[in-house]
N, C-alpha and C positions, 0 to 999 in steps of 0.2 A: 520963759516961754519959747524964746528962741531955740534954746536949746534941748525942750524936750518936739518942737517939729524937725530940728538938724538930726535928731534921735529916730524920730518916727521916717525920713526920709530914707535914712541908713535902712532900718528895717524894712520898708518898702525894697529899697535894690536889691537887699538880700535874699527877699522873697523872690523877686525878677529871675536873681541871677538863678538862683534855685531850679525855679521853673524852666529858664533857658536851658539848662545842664540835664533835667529829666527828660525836656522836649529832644536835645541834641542825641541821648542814649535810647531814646525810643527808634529816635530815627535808624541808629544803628544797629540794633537788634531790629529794623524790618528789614534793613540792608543783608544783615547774616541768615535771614531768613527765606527773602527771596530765590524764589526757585530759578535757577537757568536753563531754560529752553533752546537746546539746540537741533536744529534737525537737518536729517540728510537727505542727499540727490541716491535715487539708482542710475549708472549710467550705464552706456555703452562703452567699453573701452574707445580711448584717442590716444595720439599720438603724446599728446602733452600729460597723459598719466605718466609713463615711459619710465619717468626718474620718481617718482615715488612709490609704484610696484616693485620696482628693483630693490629700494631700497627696505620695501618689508619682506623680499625675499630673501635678503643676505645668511639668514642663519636657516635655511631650508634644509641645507644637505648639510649643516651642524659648521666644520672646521673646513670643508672638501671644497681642493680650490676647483674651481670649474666654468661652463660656459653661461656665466649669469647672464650675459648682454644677449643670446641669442636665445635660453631659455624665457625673458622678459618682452623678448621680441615677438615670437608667439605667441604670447598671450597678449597683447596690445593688438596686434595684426589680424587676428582670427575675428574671423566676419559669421555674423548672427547666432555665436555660442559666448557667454559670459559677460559679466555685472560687475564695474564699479562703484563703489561705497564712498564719498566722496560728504563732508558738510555742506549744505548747501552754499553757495555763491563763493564756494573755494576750489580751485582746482587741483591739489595733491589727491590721491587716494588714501582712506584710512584704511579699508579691506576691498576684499575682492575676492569672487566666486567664479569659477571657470573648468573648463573640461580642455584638455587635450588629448591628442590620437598619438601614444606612446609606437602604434604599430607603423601608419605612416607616414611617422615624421622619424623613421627607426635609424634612418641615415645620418641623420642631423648630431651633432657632435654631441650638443645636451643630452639627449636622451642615450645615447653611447654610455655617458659618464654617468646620468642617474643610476643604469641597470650595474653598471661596476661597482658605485658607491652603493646599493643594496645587496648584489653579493656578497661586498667584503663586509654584511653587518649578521650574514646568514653563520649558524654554528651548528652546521649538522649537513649531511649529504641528502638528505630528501628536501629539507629547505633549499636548497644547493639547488636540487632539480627542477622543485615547484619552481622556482623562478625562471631557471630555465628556460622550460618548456609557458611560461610566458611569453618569452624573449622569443622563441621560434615562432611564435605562432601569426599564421595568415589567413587561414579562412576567415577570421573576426577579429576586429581591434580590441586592443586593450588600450582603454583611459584613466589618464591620470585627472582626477579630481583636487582642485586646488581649492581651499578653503582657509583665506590668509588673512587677518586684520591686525591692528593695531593694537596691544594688549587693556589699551582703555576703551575700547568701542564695546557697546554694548552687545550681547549674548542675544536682546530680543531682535535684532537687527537681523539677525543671522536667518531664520526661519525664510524671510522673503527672498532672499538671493538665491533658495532652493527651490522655490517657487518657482522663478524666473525660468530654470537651469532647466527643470521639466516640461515649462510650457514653450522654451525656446527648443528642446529636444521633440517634443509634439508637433510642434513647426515643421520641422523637418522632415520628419516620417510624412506629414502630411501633403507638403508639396512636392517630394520625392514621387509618393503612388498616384498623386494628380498630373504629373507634368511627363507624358509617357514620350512625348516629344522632344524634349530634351537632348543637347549635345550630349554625347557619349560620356565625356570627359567629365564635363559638370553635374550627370546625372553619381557616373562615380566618388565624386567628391561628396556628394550628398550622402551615397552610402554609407562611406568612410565615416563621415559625422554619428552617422546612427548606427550603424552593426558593432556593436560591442557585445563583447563578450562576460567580460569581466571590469569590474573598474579598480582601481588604486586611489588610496588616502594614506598619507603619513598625517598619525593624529601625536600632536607632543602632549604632554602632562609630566606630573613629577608625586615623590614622595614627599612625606615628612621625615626630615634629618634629626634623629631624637639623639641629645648627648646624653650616652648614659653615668659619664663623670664628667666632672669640670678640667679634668688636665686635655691639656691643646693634643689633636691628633697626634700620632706621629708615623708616618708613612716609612716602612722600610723596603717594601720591593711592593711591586703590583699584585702579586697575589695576597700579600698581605692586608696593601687598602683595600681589595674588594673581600675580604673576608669582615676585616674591620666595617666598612660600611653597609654589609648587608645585617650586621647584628644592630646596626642602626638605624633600621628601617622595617617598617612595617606595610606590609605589599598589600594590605585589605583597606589600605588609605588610600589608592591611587587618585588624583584627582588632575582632572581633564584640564588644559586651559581652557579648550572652548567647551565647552561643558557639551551640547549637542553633538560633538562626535562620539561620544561613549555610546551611543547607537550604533553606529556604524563596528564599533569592537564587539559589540554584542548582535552581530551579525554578520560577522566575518567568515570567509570558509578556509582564508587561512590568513594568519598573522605572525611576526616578526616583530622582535621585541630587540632595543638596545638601550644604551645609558649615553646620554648626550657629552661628550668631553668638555672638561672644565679646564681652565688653564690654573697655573702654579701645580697643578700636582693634589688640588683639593676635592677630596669626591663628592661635593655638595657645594650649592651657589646660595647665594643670599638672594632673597627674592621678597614681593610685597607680602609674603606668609613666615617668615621667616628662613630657615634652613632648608632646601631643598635637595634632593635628588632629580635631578631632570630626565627625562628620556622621551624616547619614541615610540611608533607601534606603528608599521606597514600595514593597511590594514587591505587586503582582497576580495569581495565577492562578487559572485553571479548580476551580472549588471540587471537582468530579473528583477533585481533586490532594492533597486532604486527609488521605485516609487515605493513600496511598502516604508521602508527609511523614513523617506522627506516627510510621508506622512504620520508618523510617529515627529518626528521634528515640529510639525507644524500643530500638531494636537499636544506636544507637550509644552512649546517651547513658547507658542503665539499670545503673543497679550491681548485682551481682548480690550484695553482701553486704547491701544497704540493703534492709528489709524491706518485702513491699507493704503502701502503706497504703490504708486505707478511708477514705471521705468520710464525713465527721458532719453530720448533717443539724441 
């Protein structure tokens, strides 16, 4: 007797242990399951963004050493145009949407070096001019549109920061034709903000790098890698990183096209898609074209389960 209840005891813990080890793996498949909820601040640019703009601008002008600390200064500085993207209760920036007045701020070392670093991407004598006669021009500014996040922030994120940009741009026109009183000085600054003529976007994206055999490239002069890797690529795959600037290319009045430099000598990077060809696209139009844009942006891109958020000042 003893020894068939020490039997039936055993089987009893068996059973326990059993049940403890299903309870233990339920728990964890609701753990792998569990959604993470994170969400973000709009802000107004501050001073203590400073070093995390900078640093998701380091690859803007590609390789081209330049005036990052005073290009980063401007946009941290500029009062009631542009939005930090921010997690909440964190203070780095993960994106950020902003305008600057490429016309005058034309002095300013950065923008010196932007219009040289997009010359030297132009391959022809009329792109040569169009830019040109960007760079001359004074009766109305030309703005650069910055449009920068972090390569894992989400895409539906994007639509409100263009929101922002129009109704902080509405602002302005609005208390510009109401304040006819105004210092001279500060009514011009207002101007500046709003008379554009045209705006500027560099949108990146990349190819797919197809190998058409298994033996390793082999690079012998530059014309030969770019012959080599344009049989390696197929130009009707382009795809965008941030996917909603492919509007803005499809509504360009003029564009400019390069291949972003890779180091070692390799015309293709390794990326979360595999093999890539990276590049750029200037992209130009009639500042007109702004809101037609955002609001293609906001009709294609807006989630309607994702709630509107407000900008913190």
């Amino acid at each position: 007797n003893e020894d068939n209840e020490d039997n039936t005891d055993n089987e009893d813990n068996e059973d326990n242990e059993d049940k403890t080890n299903d309870e233990d793996e339920d728990e964890d498949e609701d753990e792998d399951n569990e959604e993470l909820v994170i969400t973000f601040d709009y802000l107004d640019p501050k001073e203590h963004h400073y070093h995390s703009v900078k640093e998701i601008l380091k690859q803007y002008l590609d390789t081209q050493i330049w005036n990052l600390n005073d290009f980063t200064d401007s946009i941290i500085t500029q009062e009631n145009v542009g939005t930090i993207l921010t997690i909440s209760d964190e203070k780095d920036a993960v994106g950020f949407l902003t305008l600057l007045n490429l016309t005058t701020n034309k002095n300013k070392t950065w923008v010196e070096q932007f219009w040289t670093f997009i010359k030297s991407k132009a391959t022809n004598p009329s792109q040569i001019n169009y830019i040109e006669k960007l760079m001359k021009q004074n009766d109305k500014s030309i703005g650069l549109i910055l449009n920068e996040r972090l390569i894992n922030v989400s895409s539906m994120l994007s639509p409100y920061l263009y929101q922002f940009l129009l109704e902080e741009i509405n602002d302005l026109i609005e208390n510009q034709n109401s304040q006819d009183k105004q210092d001279k000085q500060d009514k011009q600054d207002k101007q500046d903000i709003c008379n554009f003529s045209h705006y500027l976007i560099i949108v990146p994206s990349y190819l797919p790098f197809v190998r058409k055999n298994s033996a390793k490239l082999k690079l012998k002069s530059k014309q030969e890698d770019e012959n080599q890797t344009n049989s390696n690529i197929d130009p009707n795959k382009k795809t965008y990183y941030k996917i909603e600037e492919e509007l803005f290319v499809e509504n360009a009045d003029f564009s400019l096209n390069w291949r972003v430099p890779i180091r070692n000598n390799q015309p293709y990077r390794w990326s979360f898609v595999g093999e890539v060809i990276p590049s750029k696209t200037l992209v130009c139009f009639e500042a007109s074209k702004l809101r037609l844009i955002v609001n293609k942006i906001l009709e294609k891109y807006v989630d309607p389960s994702y709630p509107q958020p407000e900008k913190l000042k």
